[in-house]
C-alpha positions as CSV (number, residue, x, y, z in Angstrom):
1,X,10.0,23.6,-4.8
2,X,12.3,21.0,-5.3
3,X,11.7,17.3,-4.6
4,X,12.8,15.7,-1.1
5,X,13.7,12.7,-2.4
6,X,16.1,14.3,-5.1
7,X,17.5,16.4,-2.7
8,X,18.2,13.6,-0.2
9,X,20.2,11.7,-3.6
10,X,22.2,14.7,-4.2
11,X,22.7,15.1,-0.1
12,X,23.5,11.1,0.2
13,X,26.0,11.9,-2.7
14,X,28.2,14.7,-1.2
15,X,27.7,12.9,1.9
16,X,31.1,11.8,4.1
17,X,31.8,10.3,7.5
18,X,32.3,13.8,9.5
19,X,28.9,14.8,10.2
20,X,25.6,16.5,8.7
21,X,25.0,17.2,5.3
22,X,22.7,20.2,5.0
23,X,20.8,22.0,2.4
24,X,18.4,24.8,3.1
25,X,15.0,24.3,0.9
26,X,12.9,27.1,-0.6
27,X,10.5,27.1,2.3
28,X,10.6,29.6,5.2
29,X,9.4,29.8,8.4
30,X,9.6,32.8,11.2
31,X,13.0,31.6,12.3
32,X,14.5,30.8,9.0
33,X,14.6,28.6,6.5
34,X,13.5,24.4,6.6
35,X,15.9,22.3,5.5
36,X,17.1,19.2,4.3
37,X,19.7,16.8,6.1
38,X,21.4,13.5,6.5
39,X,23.5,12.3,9.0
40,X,27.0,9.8,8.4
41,X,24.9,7.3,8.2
42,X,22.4,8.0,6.1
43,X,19.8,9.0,7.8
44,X,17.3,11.4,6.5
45,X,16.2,14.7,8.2
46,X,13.8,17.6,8.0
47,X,15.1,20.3,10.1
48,X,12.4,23.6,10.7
49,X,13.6,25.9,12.7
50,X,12.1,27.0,15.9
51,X,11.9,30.7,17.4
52,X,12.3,31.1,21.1
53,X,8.2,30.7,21.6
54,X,7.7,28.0,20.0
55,X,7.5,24.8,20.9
56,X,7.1,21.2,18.8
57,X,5.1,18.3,20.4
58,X,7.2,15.3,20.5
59,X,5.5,12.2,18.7
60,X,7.4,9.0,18.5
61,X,4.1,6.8,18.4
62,X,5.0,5.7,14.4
63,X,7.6,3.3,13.4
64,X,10.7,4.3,11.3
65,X,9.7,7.9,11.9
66,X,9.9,10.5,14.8
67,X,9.2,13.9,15.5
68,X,11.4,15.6,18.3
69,X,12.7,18.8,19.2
70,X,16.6,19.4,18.7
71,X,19.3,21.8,19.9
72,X,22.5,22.6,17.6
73,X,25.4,24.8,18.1
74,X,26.3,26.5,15.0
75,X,29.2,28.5,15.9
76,X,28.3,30.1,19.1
77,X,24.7,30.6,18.5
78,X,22.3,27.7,19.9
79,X,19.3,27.0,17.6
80,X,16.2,25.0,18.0
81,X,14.2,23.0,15.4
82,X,11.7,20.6,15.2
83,X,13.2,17.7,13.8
84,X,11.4,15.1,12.0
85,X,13.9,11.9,11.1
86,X,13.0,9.1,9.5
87,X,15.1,5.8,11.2
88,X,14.3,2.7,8.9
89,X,15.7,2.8,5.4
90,X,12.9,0.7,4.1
91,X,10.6,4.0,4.6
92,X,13.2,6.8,2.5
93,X,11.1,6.9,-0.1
94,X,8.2,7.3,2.0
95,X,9.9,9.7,3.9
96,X,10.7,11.8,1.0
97,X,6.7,11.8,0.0
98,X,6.4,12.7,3.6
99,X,8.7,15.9,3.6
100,X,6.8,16.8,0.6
101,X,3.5,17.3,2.3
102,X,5.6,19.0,5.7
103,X,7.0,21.6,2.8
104,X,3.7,22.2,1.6
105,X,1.5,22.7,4.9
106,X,4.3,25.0,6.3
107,X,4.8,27.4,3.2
108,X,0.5,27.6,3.6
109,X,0.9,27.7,7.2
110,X,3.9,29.1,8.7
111,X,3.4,30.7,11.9
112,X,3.3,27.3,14.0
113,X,5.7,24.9,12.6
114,X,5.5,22.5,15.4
115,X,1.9,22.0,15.3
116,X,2.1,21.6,11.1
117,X,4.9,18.9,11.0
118,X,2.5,17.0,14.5
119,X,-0.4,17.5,12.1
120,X,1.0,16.2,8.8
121,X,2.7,13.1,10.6
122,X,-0.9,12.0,12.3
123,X,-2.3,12.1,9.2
124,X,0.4,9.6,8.1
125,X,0.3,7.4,11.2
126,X,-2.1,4.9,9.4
127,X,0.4,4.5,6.5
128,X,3.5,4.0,8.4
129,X,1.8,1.8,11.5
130,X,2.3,2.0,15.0
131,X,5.4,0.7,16.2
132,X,4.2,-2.5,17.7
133,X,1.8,-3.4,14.7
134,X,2.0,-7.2,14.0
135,X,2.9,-8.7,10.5
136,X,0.9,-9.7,8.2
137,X,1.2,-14.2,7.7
138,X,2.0,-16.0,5.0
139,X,-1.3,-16.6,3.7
140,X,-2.4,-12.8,3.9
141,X,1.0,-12.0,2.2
142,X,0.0,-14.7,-0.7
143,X,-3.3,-13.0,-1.2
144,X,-2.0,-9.4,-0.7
145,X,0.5,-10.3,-3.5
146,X,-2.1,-12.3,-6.0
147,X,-4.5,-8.2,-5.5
148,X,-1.2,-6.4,-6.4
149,X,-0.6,-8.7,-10.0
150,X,-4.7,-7.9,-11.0
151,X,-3.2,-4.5,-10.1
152,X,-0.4,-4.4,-12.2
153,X,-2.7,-5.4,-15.1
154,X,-5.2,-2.8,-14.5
155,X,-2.6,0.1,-14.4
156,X,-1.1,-1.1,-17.6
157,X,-4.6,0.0,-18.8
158,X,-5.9,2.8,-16.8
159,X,-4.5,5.5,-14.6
160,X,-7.0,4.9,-12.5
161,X,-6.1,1.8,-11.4
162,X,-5.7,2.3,-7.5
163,X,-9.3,3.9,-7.5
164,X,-10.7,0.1,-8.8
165,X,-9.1,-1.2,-6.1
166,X,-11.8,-1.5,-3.7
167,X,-11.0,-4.3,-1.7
168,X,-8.9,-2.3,1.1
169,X,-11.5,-0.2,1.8
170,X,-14.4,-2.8,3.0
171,X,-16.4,-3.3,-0.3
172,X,-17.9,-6.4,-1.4
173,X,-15.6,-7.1,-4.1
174,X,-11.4,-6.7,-4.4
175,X,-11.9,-4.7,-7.7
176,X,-15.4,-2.4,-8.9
177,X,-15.5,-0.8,-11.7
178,X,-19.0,0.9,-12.2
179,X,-21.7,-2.3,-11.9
180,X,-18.7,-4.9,-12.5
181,X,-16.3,-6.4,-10.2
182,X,-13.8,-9.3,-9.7
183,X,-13.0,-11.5,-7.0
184,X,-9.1,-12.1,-6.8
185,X,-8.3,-16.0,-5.3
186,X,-4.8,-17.5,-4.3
187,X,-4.1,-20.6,-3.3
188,X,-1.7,-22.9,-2.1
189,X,-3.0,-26.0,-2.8
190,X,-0.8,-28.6,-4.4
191,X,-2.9,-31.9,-5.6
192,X,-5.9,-30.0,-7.0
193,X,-6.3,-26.2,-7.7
194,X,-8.8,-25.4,-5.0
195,X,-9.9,-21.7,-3.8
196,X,-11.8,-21.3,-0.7
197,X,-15.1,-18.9,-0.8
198,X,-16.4,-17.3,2.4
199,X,-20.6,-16.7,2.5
200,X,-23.2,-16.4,0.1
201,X,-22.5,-13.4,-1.4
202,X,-18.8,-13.6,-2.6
203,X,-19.7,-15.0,-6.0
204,X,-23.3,-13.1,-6.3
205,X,-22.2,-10.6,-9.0
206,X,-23.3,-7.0,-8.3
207,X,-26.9,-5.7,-9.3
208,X,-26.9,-5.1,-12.9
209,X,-23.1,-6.0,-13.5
210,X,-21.0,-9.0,-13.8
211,X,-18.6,-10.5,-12.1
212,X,-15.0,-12.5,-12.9
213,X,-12.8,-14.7,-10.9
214,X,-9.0,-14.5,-10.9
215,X,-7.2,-17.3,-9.4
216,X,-3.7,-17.6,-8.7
217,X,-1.8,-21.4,-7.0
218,X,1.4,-20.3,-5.5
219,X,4.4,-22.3,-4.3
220,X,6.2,-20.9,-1.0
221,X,10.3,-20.9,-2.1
222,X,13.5,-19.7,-0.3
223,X,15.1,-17.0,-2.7
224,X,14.2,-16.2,-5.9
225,X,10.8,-15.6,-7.7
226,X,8.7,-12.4,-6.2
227,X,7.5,-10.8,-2.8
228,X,4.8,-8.5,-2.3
229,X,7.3,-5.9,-1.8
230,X,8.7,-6.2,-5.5
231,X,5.1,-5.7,-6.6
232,X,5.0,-2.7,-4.8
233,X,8.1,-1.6,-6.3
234,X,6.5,-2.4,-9.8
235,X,3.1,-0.4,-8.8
236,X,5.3,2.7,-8.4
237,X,7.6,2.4,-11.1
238,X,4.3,2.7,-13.1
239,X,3.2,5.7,-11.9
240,X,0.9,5.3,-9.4
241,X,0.4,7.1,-6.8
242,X,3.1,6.6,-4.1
243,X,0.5,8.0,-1.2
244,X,-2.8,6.7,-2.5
245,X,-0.8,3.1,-3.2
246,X,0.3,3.4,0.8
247,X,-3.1,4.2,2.0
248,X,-4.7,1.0,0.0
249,X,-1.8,-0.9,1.6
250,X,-2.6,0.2,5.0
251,X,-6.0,-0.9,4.6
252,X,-5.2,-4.6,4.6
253,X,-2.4,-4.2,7.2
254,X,0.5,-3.6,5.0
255,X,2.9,-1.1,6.6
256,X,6.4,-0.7,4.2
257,X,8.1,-0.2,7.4
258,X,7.8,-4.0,7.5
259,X,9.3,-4.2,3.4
260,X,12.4,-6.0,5.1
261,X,10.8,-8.6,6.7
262,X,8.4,-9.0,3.7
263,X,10.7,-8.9,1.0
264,X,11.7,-12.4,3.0
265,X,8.4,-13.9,2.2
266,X,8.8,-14.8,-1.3
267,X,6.3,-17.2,-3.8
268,X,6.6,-18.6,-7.5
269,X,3.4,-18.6,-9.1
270,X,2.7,-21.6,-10.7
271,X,-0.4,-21.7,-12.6
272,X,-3.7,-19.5,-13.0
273,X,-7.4,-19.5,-13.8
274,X,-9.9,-16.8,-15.2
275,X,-13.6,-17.5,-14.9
276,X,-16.5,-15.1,-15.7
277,X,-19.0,-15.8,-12.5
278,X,-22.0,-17.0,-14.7
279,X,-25.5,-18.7,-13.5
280,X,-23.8,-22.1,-14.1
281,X,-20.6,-21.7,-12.3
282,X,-19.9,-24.0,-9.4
283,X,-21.1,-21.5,-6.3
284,X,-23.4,-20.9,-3.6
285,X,-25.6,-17.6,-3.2
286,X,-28.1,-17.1,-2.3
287,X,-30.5,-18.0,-5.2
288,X,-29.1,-21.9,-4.5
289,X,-31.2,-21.9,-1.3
290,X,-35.1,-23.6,-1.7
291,X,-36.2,-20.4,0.4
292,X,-32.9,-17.5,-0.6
293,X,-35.4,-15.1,2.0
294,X,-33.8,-17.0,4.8
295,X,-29.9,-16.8,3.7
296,X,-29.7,-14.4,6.8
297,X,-29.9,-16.9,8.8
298,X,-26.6,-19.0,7.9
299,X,-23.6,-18.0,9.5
300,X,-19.9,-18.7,8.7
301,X,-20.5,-19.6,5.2
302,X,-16.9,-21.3,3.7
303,X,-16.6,-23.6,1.0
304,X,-14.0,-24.7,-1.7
305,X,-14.5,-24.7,-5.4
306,X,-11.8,-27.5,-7.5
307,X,-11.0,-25.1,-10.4
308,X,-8.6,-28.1,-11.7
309,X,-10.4,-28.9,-14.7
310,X,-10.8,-25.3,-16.0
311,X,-11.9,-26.0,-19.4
312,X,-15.0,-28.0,-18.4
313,X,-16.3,-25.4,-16.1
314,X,-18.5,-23.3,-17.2
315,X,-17.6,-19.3,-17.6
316,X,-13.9,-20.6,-18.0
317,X,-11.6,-17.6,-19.6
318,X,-8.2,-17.6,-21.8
319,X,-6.3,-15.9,-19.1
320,X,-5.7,-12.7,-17.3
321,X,-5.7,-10.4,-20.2
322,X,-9.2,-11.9,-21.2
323,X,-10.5,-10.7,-17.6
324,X,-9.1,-7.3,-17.1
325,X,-10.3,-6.4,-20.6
326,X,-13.9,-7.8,-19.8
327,X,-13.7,-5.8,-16.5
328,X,-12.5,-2.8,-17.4
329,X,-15.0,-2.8,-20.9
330,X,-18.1,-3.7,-18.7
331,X,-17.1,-1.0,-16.4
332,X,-16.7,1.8,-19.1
């Protein structure tokens, strides 16, 4: 089976003002074959044809994406299909991952393709968002984009990158790898280099591991520099996972429908700091307190550590390298 996005380039290619450009795919279904479109404007297209019993349940709950039933006159016989579009350019590539999976489920399950394509786009609902999800601020995007550089690191490394990346799905730590972690900081701050730490147990290093500290100070600009989404576009260029990376993303509230808007949120990084979390780093945990069995009790823990002075704090690192090579060697 050939690859939706690939099929869409050559599609986009041939492509003119008159109409659809169709290509039937290698997948068939009881009334024919599924195919590929695009529309004068660009728009992508899966088209799976419909026999006169069945039926497709419309779903236009998701943004940039919709799943409706269509009528087309091809000569002077009337077809039906079940047509799932994809409306935001941002989310072609996405799309074409998406058509993937639809291909798949319907040559393992062809006898109700109304219900497969329904099924296949639910399961993607929590990567593309609902349509009225709100955007992520400026801060959030800042320490979004500060995860994705640690990221970039890591998968220069390992292939297993994206499975280190813990942070999206509620751990302790942004990044575990077996008993050692590290805490990922950014910051805005311009007259010291200052990171803020919420509760007791941010800088309290895992049972039997270790724990390093990654900070990033970033400057807000107009053009220029990087966004989260050109980190993104780095991630895949590297091989990762285009699904897995989207499910990570959606865990902190990062739909790419929203790359647009994003990609308009943009930051120069100015200057970093590596620390390996050590007994005499500047911190609270829980140990600091005279009785640590009543650390339960304090609520809304927040703090800032001045990292200014690197070299005379102690734990202080080269640079990134120095931590991802720690992490990843502890972890091993």
């Amino acid at each position: 089976m050939e690859n939706s996005e690939s099929i869409f380039h050559l599609l986009a290619r041939a492509g003119d003002a008159s109409g659809l450009q169709i290509r039937d795919s290698d997948i068939e279904v009881d009334a024919g074959h599924v195919a590929h479109a695009i529309n004068h404007s660009g728009m992508r297209t899966l088209l799976v044809p419909l026999t006169e019993e069945q039926t497709v349940r419309e779903d236009a709950a998701s943004r940039g994406v919709v799943l409706a039933e269509r009528e087309f006159i091809d000569g002077d016989v009337s077809r039906r299909f079940a047509m799932l579009r994809c409306e935001l350019p941002t989310l072609d590539e996405q799309f074409g991952v998406l058509c993937d999976e639809v291909l798949s489920a319907l040559a393992a399950s062809p006898d109700d393709p109304g219900t497969t394509c329904a099924g296949v786009l639910e399961r993607w609902r929590e990567l593309l968002g609902p349509r009225n999800e709100r955007l992520l601020g400026e801060s959030q995007l800042m320490g979004l984009l500060g995860e994705l550089r640690f990221l970039e690191r890591l998968a220069q490394e390992t292939p297993d990158a994206l499975t280190l990346w813990t942070g999206p799905t509620g751990s302790r730590f942004d990044f575990m790898a077996g008993s050692s972690a590290v805490e990922v900081k950014a910051t805005a701050s311009r007259e010291r280099f200052t990171v803020g730490i919420h509760g007791l147990l941010q800088l309290e290093p895992p049972s039997g591991g270790g724990l390093y500290l990654w900070a990033q100070r970033y400057e807000r600009v107009p053009d220029g520099s990087e966004s989260v989404p050109d980190s993104v576009r780095r991630l895949e260029a590297l091989g990762l996972s285009n699904h897995d990376l989207l499910e990570k993303l959606a865990g902190v509230g990062y739909m790419m429908a929203d790359a647009d808007a994003y990609g308009a949120v943009r930051f120069e990084a100015l200057d970093d700091r590596s620390f390996a979390v050590i007994d005499r780093f500047p911190r609270l945990v829980r140990a600091s307190l005279a009785d640590s069995s009543l650390a339960d009790r304090l609520l809304a823990v927040s703090y800032s550590i001045d990292l200014s002075d690197a070299i005379n704090i102690p734990g202080a690192m080269k640079d990134l390298d120095a931590v991802a090579t720690s992490f990843l060697g502890d972890g091993s």
